[in-house]
C-alpha positions as protocol buffer text, in pm:
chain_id: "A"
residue {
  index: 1
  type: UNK
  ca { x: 0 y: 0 z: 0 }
}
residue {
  index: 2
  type: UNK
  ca { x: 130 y: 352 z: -113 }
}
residue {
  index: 3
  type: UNK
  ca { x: 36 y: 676 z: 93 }
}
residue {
  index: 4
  type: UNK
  ca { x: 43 y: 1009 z: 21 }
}
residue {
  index: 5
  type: UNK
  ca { x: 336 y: 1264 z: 77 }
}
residue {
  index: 6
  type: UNK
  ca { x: 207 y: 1436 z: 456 }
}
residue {
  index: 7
  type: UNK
  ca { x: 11 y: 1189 z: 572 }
}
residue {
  index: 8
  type: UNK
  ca { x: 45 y: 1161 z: 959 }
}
residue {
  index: 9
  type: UNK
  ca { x: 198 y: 778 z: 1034 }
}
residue {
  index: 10
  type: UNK
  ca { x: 189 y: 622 z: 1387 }
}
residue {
  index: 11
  type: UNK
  ca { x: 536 y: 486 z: 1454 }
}
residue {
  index: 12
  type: UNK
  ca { x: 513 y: 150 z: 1624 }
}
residue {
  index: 13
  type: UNK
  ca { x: 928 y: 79 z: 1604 }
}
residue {
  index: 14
  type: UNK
  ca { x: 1226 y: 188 z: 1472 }
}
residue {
  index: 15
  type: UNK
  ca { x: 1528 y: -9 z: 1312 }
}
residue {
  index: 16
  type: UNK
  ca { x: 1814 y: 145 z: 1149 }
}
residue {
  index: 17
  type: UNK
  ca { x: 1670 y: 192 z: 810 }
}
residue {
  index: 18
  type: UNK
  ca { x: 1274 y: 137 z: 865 }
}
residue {
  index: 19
  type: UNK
  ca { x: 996 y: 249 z: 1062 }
}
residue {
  index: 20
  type: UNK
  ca { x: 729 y: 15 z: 1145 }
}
residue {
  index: 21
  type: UNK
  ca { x: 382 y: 197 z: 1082 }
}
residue {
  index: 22
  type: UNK
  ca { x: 17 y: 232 z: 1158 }
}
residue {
  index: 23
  type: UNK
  ca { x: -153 y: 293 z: 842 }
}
residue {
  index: 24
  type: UNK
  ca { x: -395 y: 554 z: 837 }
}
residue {
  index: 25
  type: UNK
  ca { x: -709 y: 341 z: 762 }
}
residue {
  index: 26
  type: UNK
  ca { x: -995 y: 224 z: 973 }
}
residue {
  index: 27
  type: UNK
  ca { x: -837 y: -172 z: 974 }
}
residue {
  index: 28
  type: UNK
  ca { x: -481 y: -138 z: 1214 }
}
residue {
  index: 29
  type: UNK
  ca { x: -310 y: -288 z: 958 }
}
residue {
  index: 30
  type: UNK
  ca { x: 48 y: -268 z: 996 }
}
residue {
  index: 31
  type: UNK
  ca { x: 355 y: -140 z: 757 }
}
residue {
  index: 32
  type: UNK
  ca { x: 720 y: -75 z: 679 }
}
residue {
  index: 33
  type: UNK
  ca { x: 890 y: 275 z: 582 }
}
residue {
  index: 34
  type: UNK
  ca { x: 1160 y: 387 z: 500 }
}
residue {
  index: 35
  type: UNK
  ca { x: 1351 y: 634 z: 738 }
}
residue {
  index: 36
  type: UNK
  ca { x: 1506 y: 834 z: 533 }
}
residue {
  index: 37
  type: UNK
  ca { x: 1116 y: 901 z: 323 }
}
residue {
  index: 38
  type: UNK
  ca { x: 994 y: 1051 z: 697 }
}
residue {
  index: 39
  type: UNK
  ca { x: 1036 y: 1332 z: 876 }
}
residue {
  index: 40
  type: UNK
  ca { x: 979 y: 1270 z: 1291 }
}
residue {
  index: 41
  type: UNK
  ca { x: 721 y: 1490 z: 1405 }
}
residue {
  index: 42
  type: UNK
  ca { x: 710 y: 1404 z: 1766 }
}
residue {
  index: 43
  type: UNK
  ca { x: 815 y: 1138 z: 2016 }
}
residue {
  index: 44
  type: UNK
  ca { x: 1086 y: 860 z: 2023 }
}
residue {
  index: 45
  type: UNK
  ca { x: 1003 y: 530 z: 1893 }
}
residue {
  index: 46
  type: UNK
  ca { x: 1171 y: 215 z: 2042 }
}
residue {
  index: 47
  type: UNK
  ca { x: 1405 y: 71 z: 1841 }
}
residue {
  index: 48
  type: UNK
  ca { x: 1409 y: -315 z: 1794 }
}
residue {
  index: 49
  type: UNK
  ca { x: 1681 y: -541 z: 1637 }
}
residue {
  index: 50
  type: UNK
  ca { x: 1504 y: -608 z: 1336 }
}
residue {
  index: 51
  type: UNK
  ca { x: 1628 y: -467 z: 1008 }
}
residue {
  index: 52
  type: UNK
  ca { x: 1312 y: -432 z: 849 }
}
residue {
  index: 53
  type: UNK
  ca { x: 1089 y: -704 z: 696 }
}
residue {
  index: 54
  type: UNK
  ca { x: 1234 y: -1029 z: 673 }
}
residue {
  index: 55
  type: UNK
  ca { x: 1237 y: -1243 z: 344 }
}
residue {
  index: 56
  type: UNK
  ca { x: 1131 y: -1580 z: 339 }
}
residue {
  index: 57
  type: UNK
  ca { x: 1403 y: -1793 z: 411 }
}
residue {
  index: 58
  type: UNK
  ca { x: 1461 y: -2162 z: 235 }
}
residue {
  index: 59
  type: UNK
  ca { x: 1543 y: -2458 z: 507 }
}
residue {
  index: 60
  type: UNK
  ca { x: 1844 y: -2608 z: 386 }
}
residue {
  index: 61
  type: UNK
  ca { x: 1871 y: -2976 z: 484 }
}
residue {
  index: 62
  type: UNK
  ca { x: 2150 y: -3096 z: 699 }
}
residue {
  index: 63
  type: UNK
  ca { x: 2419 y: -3140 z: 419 }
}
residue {
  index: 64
  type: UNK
  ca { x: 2469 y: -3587 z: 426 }
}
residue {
  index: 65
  type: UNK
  ca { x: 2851 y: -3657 z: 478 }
}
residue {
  index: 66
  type: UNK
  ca { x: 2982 y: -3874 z: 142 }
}
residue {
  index: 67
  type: UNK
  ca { x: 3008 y: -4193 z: 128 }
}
residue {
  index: 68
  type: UNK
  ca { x: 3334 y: -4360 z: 110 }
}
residue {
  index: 69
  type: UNK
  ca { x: 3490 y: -4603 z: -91 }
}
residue {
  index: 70
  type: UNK
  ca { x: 3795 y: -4796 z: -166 }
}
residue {
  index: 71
  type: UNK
  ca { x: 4020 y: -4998 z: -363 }
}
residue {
  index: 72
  type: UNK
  ca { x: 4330 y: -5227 z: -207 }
}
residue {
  index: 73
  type: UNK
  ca { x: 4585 y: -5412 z: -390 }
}
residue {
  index: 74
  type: UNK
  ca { x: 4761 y: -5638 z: -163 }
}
residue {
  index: 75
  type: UNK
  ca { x: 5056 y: -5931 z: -189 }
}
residue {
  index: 76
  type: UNK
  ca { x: 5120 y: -6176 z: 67 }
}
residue {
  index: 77
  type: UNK
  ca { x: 5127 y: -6548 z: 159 }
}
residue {
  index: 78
  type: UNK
  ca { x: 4939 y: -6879 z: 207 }
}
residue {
  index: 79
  type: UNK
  ca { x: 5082 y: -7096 z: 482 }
}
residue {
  index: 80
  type: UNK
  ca { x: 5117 y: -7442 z: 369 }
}
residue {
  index: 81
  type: UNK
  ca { x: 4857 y: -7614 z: 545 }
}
residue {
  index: 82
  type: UNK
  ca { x: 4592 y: -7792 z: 317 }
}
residue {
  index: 83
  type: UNK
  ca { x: 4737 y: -8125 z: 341 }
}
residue {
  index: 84
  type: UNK
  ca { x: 4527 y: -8364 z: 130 }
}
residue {
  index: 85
  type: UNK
  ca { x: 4487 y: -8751 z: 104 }
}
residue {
  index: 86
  type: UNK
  ca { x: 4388 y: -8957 z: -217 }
}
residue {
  index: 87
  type: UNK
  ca { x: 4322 y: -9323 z: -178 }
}
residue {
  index: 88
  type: UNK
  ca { x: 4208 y: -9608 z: -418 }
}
residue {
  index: 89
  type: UNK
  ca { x: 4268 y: -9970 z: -512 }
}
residue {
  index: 90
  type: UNK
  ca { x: 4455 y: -10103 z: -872 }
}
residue {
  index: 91
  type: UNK
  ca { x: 4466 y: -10430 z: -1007 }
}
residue {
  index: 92
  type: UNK
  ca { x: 4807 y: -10632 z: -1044 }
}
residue {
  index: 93
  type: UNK
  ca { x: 4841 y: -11009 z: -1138 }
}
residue {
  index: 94
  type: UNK
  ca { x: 4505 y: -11066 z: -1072 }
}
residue {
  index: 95
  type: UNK
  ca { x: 4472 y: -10945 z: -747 }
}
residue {
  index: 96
  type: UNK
  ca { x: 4369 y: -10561 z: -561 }
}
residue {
  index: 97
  type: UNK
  ca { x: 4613 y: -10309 z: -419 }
}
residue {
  index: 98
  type: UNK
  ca { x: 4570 y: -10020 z: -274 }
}
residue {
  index: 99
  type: UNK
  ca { x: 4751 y: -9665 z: -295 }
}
residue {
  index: 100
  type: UNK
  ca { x: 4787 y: -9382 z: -85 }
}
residue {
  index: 101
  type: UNK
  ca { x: 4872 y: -9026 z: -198 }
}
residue {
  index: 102
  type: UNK
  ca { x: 4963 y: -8741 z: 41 }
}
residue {
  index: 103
  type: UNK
  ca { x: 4971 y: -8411 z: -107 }
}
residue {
  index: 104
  type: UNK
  ca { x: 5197 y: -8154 z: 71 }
}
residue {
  index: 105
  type: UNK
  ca { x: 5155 y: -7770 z: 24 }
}
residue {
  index: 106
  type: UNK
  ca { x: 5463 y: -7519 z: 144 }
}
residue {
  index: 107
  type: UNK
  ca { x: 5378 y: -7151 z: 199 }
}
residue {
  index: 108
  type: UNK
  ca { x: 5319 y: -6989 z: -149 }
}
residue {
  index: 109
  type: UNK
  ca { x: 5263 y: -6654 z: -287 }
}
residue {
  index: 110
  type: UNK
  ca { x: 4921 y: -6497 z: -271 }
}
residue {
  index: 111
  type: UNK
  ca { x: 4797 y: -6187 z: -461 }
}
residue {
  index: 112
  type: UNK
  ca { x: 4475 y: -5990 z: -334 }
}
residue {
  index: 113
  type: UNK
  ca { x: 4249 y: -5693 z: -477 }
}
residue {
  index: 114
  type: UNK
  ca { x: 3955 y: -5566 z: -274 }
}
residue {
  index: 115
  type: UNK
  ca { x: 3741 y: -5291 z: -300 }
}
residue {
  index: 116
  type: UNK
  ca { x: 3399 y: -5180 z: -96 }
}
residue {
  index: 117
  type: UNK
  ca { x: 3156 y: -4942 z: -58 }
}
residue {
  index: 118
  type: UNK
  ca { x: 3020 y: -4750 z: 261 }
}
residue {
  index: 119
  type: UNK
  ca { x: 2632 y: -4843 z: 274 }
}
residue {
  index: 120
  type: UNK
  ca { x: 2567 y: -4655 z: 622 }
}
residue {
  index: 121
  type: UNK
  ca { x: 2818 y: -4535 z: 871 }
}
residue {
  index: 122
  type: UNK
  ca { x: 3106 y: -4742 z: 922 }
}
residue {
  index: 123
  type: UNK
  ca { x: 2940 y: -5026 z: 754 }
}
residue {
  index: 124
  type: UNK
  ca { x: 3025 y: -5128 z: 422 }
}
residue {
  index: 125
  type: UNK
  ca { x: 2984 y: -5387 z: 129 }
}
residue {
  index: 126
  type: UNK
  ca { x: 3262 y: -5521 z: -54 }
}
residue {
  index: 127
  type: UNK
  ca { x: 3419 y: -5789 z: -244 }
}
residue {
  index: 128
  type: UNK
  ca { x: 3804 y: -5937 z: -299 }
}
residue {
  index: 129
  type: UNK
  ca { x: 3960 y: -6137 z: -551 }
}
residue {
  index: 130
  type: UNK
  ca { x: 4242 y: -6328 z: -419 }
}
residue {
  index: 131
  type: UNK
  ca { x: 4501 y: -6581 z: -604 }
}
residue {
  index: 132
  type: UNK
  ca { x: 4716 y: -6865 z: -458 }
}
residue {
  index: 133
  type: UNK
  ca { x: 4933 y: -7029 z: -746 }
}
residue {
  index: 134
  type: UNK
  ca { x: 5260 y: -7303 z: -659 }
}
residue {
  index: 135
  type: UNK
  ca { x: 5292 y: -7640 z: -672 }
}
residue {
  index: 136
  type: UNK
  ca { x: 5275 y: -7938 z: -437 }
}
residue {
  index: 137
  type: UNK
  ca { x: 5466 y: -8255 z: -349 }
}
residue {
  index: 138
  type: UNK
  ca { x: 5268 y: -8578 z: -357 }
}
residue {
  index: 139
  type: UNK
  ca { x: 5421 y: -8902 z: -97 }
}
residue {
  index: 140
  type: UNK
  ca { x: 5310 y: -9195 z: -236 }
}
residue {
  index: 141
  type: UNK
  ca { x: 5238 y: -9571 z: -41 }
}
residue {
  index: 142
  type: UNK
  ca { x: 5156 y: -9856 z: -235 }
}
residue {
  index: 143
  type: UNK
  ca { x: 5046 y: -10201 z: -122 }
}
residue {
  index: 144
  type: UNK
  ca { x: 5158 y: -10412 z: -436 }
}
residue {
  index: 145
  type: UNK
  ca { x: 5015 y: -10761 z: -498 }
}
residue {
  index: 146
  type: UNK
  ca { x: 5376 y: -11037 z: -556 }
}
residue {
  index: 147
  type: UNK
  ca { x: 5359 y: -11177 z: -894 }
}
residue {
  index: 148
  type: UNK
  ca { x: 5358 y: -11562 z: -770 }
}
residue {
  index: 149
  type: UNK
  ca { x: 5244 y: -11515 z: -395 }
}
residue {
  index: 150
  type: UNK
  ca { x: 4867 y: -11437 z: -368 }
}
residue {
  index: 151
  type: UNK
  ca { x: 4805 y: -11249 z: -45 }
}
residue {
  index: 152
  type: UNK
  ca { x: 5151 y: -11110 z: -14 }
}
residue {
  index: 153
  type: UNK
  ca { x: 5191 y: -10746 z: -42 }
}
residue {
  index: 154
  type: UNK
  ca { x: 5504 y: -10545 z: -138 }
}
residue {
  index: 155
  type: UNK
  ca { x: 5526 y: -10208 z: -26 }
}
residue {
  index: 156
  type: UNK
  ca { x: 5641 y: -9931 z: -207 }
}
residue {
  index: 157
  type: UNK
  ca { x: 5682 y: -9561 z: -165 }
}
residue {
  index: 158
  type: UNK
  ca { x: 5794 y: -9295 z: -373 }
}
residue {
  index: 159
  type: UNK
  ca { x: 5780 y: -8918 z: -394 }
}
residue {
  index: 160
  type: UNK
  ca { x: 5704 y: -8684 z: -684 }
}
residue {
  index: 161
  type: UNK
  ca { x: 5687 y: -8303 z: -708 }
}
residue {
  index: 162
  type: UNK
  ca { x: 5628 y: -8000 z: -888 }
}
residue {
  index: 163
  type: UNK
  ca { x: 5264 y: -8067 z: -891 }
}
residue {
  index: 164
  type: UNK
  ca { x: 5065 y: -7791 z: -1012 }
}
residue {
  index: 165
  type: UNK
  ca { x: 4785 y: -7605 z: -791 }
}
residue {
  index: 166
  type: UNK
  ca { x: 4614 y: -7314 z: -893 }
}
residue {
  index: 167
  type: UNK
  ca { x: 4375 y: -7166 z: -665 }
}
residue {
  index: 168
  type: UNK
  ca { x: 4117 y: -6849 z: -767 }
}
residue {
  index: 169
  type: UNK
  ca { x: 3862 y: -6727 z: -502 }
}
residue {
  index: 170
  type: UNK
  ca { x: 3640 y: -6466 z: -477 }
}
residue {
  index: 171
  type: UNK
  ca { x: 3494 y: -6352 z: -142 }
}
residue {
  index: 172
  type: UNK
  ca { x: 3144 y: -6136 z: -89 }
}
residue {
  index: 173
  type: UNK
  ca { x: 3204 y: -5930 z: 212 }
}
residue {
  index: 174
  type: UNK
  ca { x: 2991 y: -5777 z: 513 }
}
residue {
  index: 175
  type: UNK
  ca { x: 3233 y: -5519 z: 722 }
}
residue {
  index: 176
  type: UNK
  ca { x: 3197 y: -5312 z: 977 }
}
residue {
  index: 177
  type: UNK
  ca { x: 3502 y: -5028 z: 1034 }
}
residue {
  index: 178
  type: UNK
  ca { x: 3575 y: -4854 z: 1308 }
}
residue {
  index: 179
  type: UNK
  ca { x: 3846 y: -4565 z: 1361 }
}
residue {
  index: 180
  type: UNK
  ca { x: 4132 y: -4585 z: 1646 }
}
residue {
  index: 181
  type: UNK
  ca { x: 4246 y: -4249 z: 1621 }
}
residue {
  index: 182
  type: UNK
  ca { x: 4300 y: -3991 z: 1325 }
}
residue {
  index: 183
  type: UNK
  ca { x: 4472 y: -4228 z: 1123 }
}
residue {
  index: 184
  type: UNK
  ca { x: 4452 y: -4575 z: 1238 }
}
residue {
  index: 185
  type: UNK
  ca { x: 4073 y: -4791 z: 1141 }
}
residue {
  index: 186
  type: UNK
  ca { x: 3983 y: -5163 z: 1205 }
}
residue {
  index: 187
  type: UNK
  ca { x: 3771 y: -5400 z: 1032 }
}
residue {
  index: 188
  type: UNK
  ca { x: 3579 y: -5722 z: 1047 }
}
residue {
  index: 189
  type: UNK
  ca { x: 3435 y: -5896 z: 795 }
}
residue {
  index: 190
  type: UNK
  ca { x: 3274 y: -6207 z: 664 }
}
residue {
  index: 191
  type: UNK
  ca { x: 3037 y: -6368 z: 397 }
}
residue {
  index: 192
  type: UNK
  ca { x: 3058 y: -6650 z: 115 }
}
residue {
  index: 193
  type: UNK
  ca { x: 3307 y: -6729 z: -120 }
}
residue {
  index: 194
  type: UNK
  ca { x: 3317 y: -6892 z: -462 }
}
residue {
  index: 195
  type: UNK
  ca { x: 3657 y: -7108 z: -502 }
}
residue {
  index: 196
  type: UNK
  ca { x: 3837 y: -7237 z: -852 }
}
residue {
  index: 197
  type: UNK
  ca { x: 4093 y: -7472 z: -798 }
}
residue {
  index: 198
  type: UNK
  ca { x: 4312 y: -7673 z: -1110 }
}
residue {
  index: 199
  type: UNK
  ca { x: 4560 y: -7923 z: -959 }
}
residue {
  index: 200
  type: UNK
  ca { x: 4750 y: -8186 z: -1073 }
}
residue {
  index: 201
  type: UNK
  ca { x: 4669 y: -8530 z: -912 }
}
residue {
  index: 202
  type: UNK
  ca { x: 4889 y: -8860 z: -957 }
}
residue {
  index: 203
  type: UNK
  ca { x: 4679 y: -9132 z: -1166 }
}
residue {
  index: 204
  type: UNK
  ca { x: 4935 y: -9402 z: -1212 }
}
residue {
  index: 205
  type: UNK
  ca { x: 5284 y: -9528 z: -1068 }
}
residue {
  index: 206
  type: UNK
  ca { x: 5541 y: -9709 z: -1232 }
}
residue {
  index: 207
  type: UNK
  ca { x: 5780 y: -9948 z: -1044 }
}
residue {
  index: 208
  type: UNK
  ca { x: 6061 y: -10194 z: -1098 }
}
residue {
  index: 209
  type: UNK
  ca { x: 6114 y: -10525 z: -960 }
}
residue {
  index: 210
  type: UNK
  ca { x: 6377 y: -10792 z: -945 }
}
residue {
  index: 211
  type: UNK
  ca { x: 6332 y: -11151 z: -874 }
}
residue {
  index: 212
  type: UNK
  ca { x: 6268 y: -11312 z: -662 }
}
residue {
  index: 213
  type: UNK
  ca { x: 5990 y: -10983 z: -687 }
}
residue {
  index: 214
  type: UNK
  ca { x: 5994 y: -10930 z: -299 }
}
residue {
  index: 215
  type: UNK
  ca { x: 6059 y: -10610 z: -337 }
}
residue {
  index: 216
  type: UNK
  ca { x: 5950 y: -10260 z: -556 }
}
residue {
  index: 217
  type: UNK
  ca { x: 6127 y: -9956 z: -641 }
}
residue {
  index: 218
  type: UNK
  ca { x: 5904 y: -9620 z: -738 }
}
residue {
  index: 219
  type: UNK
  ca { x: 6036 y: -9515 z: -1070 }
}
residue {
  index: 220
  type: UNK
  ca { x: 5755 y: -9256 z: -1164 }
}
residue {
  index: 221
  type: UNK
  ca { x: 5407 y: -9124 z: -1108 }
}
residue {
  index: 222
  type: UNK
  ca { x: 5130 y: -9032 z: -1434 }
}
residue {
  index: 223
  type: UNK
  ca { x: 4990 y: -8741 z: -1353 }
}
residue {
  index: 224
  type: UNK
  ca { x: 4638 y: -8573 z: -1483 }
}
residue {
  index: 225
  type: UNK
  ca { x: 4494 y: -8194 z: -1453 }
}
residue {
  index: 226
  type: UNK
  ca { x: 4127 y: -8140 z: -1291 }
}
residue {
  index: 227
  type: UNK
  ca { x: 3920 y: -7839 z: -1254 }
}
residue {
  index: 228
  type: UNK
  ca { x: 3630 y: -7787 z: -976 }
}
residue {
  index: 229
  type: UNK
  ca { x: 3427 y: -7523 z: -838 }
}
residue {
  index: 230
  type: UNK
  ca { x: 3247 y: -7538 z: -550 }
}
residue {
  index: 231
  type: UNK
  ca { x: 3120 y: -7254 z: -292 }
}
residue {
  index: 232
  type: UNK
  ca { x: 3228 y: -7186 z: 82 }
}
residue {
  index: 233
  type: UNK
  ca { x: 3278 y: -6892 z: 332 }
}
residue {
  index: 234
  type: UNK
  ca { x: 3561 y: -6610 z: 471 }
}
residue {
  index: 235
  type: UNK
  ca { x: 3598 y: -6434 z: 799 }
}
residue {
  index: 236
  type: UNK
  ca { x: 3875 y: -6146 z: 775 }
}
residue {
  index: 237
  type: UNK
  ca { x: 3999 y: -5887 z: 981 }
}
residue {
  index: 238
  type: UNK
  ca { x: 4194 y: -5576 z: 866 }
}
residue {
  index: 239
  type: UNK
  ca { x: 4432 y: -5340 z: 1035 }
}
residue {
  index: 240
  type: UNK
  ca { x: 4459 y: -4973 z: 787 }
}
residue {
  index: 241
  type: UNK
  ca { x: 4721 y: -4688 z: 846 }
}
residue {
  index: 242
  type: UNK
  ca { x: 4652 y: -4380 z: 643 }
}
residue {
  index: 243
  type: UNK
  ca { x: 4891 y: -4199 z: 541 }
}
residue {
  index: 244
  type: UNK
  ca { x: 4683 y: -3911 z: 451 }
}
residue {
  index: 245
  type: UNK
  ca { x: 4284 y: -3832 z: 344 }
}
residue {
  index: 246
  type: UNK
  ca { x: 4300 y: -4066 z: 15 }
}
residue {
  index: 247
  type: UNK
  ca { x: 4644 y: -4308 z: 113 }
}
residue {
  index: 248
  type: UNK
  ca { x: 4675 y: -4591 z: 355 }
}
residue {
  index: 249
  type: UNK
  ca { x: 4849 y: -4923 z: 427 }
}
residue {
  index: 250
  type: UNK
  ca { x: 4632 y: -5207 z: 478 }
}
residue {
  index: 251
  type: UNK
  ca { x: 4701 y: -5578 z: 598 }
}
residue {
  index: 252
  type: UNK
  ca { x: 4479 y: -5855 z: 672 }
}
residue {
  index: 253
  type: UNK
  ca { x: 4455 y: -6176 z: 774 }
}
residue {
  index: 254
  type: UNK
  ca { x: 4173 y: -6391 z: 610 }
}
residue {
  index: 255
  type: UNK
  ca { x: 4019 y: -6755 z: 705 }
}
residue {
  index: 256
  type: UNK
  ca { x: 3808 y: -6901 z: 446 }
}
residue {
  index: 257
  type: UNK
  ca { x: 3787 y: -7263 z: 356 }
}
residue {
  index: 258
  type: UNK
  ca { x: 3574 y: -7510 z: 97 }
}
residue {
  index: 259
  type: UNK
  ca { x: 3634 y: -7864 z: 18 }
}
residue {
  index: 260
  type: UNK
  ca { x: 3618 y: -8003 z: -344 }
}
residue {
  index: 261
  type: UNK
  ca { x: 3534 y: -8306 z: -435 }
}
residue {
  index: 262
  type: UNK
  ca { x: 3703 y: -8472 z: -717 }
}
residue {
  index: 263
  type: UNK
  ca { x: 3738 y: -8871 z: -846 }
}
residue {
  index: 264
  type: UNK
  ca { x: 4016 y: -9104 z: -879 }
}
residue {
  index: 265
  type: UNK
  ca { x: 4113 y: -9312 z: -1139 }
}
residue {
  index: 266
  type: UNK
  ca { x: 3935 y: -9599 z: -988 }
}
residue {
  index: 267
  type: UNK
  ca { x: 3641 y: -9397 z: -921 }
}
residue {
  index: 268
  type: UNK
  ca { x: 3679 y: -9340 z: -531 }
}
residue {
  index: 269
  type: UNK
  ca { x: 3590 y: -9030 z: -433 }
}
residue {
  index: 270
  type: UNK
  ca { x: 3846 y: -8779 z: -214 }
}
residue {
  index: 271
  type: UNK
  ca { x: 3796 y: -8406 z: -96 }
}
residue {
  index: 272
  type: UNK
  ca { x: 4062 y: -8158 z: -144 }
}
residue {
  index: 273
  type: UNK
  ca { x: 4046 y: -7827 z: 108 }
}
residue {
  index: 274
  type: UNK
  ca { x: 4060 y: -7496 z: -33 }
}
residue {
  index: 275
  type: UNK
  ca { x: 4144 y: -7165 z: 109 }
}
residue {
  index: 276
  type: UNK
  ca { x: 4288 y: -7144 z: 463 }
}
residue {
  index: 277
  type: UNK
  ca { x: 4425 y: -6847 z: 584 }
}
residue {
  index: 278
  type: UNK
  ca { x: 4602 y: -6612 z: 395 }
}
residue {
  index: 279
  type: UNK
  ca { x: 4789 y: -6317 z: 523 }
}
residue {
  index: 280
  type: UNK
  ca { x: 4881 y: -5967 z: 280 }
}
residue {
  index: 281
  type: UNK
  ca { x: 5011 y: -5640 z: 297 }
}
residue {
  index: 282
  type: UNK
  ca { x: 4941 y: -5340 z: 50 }
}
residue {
  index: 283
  type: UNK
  ca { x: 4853 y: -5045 z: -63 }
}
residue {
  index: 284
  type: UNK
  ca { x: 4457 y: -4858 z: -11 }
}
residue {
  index: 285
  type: UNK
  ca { x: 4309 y: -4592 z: -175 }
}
residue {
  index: 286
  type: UNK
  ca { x: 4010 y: -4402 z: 2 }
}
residue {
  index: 287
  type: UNK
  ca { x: 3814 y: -4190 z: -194 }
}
């Protein structure tokens, strides 16, 4: 509402650049003027804090904090404890022996790449790929059957080596972080993992024999590749140092384990373990 130049205003309040008015009509409605457009007839009106009428103001939202993610590459080791056992009968001069084969793992390389997403606070999803590849020593025992003597078993017991093993997981991760410090976070973690393993297994052995054929001497083993999958968990825990905002160093220990099971030659059956615990060092990135 405009008014005309003279018109008597009641001054309810003053603020630095605004007086806060009675208009002139019959309904007590209330206005704003500017100082500096009024001369003060009489009186002192009390000033209030105020600067004049107030815009409407937008409610801004608590700003969310990001969430984080990251990305590890790790190397480490796998101690060698996934000892396996394959037994199964042959035939020889008409008659059934039997064979045992110990396989033997020593600690071998592992390489590991993770990387996870922050779902709430200090809880996140993630995932790592890990790789175990060396090769294993097989002990061999053999009960073999005597060419002329039914009943009468000749033992024999040989070793053979470089035995291939190549071991792929991948591992589907719960975690939960939590900070010790400015620098310095823990984590847990744990879900299912899907395992690939290709070894080598011993199918045959060769021996030689003398008469009067009490005795056998291990000469060599035939050996065959085999693939299997099969599904199984993971526990971990992590220890990360960061270096600054977006750098850390990360190591972990991880337990995880399947078994496999494959066929011999004679058709017996025998489980092979998978996993174990595996134990890396690397490099994070936070972002």
């Amino acid at each position: 509402m405009t008014v005309r130049a003279g018109t008597m205003l009641e001054v309810l309040a003053k603020t630095e650049t605004w007086y806060r008015v009675r208009l002139p009509d019959r309904s007590g409605r209330v206005g704003y003027i500017l100082v500096s457009q009024t001369a003060l007839v009489s009186g002192n009106p009390p000033v209030v804090s105020p600067t004049g009428p107030r815009p409407a103001q937008r409610v801004v939202p608590p700003r969310r904090a990001p969430r984080r993610a990251f990305l590890s590459a790790s190397g480490g080791y796998q101690p060698g404890n996934l000892s396996s056992d394959q037994k199964g009968t042959f035939t020889d001069f008409v008659e059934q022996g039997s064979r045992t084969v110990t396989y033997k793992t020593d600690p071998v390389p592992l390489f590991d790449v993770s990387y996870g997403v922050e779902v709430l606070r200090g809880l996140f999803i993630q995932g790592a790929v890990s790789r175990v590849n060396g090769s294993r020593t097989a002990e061999i025992e053999e009960q073999v059957p005597h060419p002329f003597l039914f009943g009468q078993m000749r033992t024999l017991k040989g070793t053979t080596t470089d035995l291939s093993r190549d071991e792929i997981a991948v591992h589907f991760q719960a975690a939960a972080v939590a900070p010790l410090g400015r620098r310095l976070q823990v984590g847990i973690a744990g879900g299912p993992s899907f395992f690939k393993l290709k070894q080598t297994f011993v199918t045959d052995v060769a021996y030689s024999q003398e008469y009067p054929y009490d005795t056998v001497t291990y000469t060599s083993a035939t050996t065959a590749l085999s693939e299997k999958n099969r599904w199984g968990f993971n526990v971990q825990g992590n220890v990360t140092y960061m270096v600054d905002r977006h750098v850390g160093v990360d190591g972990f220990v991880r337990f995880s384990q399947a078994k496999l099971r494959f066929t011999g030659p004679d058709d017996a059956p025998f489980t092979v373990p998978v996993g174990g615990v595996h134990i890396g060092v690397g490099l994070r990135a936070q972002f």
